[in-house]
C-alpha positions as MATLAB code, in Angstrom:
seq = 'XXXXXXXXXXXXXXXXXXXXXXXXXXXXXXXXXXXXXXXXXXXXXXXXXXXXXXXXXXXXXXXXXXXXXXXXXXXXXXXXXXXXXXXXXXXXXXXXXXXX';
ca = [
     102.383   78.484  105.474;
     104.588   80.600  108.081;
     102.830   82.923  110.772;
     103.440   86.038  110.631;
     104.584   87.398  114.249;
     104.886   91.154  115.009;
     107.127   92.657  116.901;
     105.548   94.711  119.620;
     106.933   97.891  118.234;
     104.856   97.307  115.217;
     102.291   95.799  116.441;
     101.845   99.764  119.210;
     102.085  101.657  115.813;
      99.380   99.538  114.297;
      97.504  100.208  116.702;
      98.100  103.908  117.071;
      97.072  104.383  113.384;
      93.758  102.695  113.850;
      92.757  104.923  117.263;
      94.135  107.996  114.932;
      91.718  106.493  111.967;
      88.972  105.787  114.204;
      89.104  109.575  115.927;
      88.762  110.664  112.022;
      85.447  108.914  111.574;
      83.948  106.840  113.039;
      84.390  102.889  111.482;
      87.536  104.208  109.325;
      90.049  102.578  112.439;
      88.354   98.870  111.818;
      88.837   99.943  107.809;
      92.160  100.260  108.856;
      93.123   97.309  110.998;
      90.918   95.048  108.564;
      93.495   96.139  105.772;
      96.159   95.428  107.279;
      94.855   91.876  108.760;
      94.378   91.453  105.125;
      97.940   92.163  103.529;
      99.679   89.546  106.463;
      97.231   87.431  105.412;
      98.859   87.573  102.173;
     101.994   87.767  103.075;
     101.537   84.309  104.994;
     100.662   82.992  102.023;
     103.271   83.762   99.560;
     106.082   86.062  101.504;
     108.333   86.480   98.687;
     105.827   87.650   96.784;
     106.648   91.888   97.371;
     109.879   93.371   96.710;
     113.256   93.539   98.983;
     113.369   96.965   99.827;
     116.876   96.612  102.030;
     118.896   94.039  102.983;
     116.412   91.165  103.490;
     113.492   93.454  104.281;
     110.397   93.286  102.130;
     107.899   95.496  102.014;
     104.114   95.066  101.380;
     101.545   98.483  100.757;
      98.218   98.494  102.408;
      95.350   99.867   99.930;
      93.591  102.655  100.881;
      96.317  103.937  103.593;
      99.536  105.356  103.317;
     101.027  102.751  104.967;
     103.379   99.835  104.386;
     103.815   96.322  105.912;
     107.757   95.856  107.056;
     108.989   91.960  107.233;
     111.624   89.162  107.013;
     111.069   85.774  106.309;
     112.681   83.404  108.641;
     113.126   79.688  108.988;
     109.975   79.570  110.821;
     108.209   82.261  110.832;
     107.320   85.713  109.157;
     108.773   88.563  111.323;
     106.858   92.008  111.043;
     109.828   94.709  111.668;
     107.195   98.029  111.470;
     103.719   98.907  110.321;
     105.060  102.075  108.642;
     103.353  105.194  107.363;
     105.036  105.793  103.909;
     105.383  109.923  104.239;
     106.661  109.833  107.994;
     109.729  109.597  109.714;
     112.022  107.301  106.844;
     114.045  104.533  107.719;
     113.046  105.191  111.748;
     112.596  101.146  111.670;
     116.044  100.298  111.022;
     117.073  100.264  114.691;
     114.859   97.627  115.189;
     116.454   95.506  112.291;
     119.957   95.394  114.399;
     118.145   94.648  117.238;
     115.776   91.573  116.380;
];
């Protein structure tokens, strides 16, 4: 099994998503976050399970949130491009896809 690694742009808007939740009601932020810890799970365990959405890029949907998981599989590890919000801002992460 590969570890997943995020990149730390993904990794802020995570994070900004679950203080957003959280502000909404109380307990919906750790809802949130425990989502998402679920779907790498998953992903660490079988990455080529969700569908190429460009280039090598897959992407993975979180239940209950409008959001989507953003990765490539490499050699040794899983790399997390963007924790993206699926009516936001589209294609915003490919910048970081040149970069990394």
């Amino acid at each position: 099994m590969k570890p997943a690694v995020l990149l730390p742009e993904a990794e802020q808007e995570m994070l900004e998503a679950a203080r957003y939740y959280e502000a909404q009601a109380t307990g919906l932020g750790v809802d949130y976050l425990s989502e998402v810890e679920h779907a790498v799970r998953t992903i660490e365990e079988v990455p080529a399970t969700w569908p190429i959405i460009e280039g090598e890029l897959r992407r993975r949907l979180i239940r209950r949130f409008p959001f989507g998981i953003l990765y490539r599989i490499e050699p040794e590890e899983i790399v997390i491009v963007a924790v993206a919000h699926l009516r936001r801002k589209p294609g915003y992460w490919k910048e970081r896809i040149k970069r990394n």
